[in-house]
C-alpha positions as CSV (number, residue, x, y, z in Angstrom):
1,X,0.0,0.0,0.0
2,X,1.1,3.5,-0.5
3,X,0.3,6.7,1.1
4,X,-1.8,7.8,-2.0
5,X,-3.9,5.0,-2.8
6,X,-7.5,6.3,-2.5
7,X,-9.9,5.2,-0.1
8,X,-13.3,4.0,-1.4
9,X,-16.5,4.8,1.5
10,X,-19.4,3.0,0.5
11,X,-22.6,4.0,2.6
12,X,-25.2,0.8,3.2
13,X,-28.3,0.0,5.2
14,X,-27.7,-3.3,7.9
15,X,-30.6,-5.7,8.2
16,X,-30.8,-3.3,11.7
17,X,-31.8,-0.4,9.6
18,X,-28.4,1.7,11.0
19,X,-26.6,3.3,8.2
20,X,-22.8,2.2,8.1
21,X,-20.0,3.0,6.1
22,X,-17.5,0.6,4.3
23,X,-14.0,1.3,3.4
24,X,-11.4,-0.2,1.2
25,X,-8.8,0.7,-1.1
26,X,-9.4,1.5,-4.7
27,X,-6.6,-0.9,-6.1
28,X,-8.9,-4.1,-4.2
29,X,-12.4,-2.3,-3.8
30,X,-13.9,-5.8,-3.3
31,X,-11.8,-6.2,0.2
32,X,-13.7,-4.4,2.9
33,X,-11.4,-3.4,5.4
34,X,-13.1,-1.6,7.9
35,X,-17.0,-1.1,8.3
36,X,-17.9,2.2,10.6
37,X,-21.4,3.4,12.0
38,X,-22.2,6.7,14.2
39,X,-24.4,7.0,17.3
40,X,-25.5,3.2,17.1
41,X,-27.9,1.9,19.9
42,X,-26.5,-0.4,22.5
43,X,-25.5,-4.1,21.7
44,X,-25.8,-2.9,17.7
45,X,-24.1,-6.7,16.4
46,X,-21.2,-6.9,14.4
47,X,-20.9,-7.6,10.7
48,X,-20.2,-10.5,9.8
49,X,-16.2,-11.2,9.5
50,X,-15.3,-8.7,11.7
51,X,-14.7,-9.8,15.1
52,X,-13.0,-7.2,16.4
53,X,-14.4,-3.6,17.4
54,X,-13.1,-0.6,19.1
55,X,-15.2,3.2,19.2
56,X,-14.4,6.8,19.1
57,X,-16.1,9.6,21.2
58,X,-15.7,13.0,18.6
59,X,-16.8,16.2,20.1
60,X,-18.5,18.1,17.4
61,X,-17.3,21.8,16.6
62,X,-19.0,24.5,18.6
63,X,-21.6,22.5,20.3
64,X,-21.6,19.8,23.3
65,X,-22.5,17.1,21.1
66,X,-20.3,14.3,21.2
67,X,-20.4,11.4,18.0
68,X,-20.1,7.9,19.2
69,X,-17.8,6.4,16.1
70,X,-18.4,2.4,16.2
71,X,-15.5,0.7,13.9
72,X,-15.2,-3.2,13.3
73,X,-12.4,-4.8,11.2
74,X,-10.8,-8.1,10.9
75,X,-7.3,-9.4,12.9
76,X,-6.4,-10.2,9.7
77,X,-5.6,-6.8,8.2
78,X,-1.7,-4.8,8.8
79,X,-2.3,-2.5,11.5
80,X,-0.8,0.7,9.1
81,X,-3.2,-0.3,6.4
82,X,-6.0,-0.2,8.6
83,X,-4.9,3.0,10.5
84,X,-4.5,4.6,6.8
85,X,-8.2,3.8,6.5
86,X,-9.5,5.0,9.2
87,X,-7.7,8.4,9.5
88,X,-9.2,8.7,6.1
89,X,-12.7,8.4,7.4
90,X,-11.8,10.5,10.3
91,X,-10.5,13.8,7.9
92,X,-13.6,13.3,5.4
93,X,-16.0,12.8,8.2
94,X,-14.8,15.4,10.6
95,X,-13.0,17.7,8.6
96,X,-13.0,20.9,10.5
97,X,-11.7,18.8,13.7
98,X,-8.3,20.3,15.4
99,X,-6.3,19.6,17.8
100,X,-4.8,21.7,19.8
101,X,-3.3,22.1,23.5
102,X,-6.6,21.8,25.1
103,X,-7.5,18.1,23.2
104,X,-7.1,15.3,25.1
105,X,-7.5,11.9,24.0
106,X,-8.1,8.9,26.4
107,X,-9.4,5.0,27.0
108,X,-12.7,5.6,28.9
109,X,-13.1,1.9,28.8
110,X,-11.7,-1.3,27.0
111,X,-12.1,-0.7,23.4
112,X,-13.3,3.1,23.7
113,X,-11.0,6.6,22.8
114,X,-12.6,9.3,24.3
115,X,-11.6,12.7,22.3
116,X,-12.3,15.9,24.6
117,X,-11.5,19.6,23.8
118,X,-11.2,22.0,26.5
């Protein structure tokens, strides 16, 4: 993989009814490397072939809002290809987001980054 190989999002509807986002690289666009939903309910289940899930907490831009980010993926995919992915889902989806000295980021719990600005 390089560092300009495009990212493809493709935006579906679950048998839950949530709306979720899958991502993979445009040289293998078949190969779903990460599938991402926002604000899910509790105990949403997890696609199919990916076992393993982590989530963000994003504080939206001037407002208290926070956006629960739910990501699954598969053990089965290099950790820099996968952190390539989902950086590009973070810049696209939150693209006015910035970090300065008063963003903290932290594990609230096992599995859970918790994104505050001060």
């Amino acid at each position: 993989m390089t560092e300009k190989e495009k990212v493809i999002f493709e935006k579906f509807i679950d048998d839950q009814g949530a709306f979720l986002t899958s991502l993979s690289l445009e040289d293998n666009p078949e190969v779903i490397i990460v599938i991402i939903g926002e604000n899910l309910n509790e105990g949403h289940p997890s696609p199919v072939n990916f076992d393993r899930q982590m989530s963000v907490s994003m504080p939206e831009k001037g407002s208290a809002k926070v956006t629960e980010v739910t990501i699954w993926f598969s053990d089965q995919t290099e950790d820099a290809v996968l952190a390539y992915v989902i950086q590009a889902f973070f810049d696209a989806r939150f693209p006015d987001f910035e970090a300065h000295e008063n963003t903290t980021m932290g594990i609230s719990e096992p599995g859970k980054i918790t994104v505050r600005q001060n």
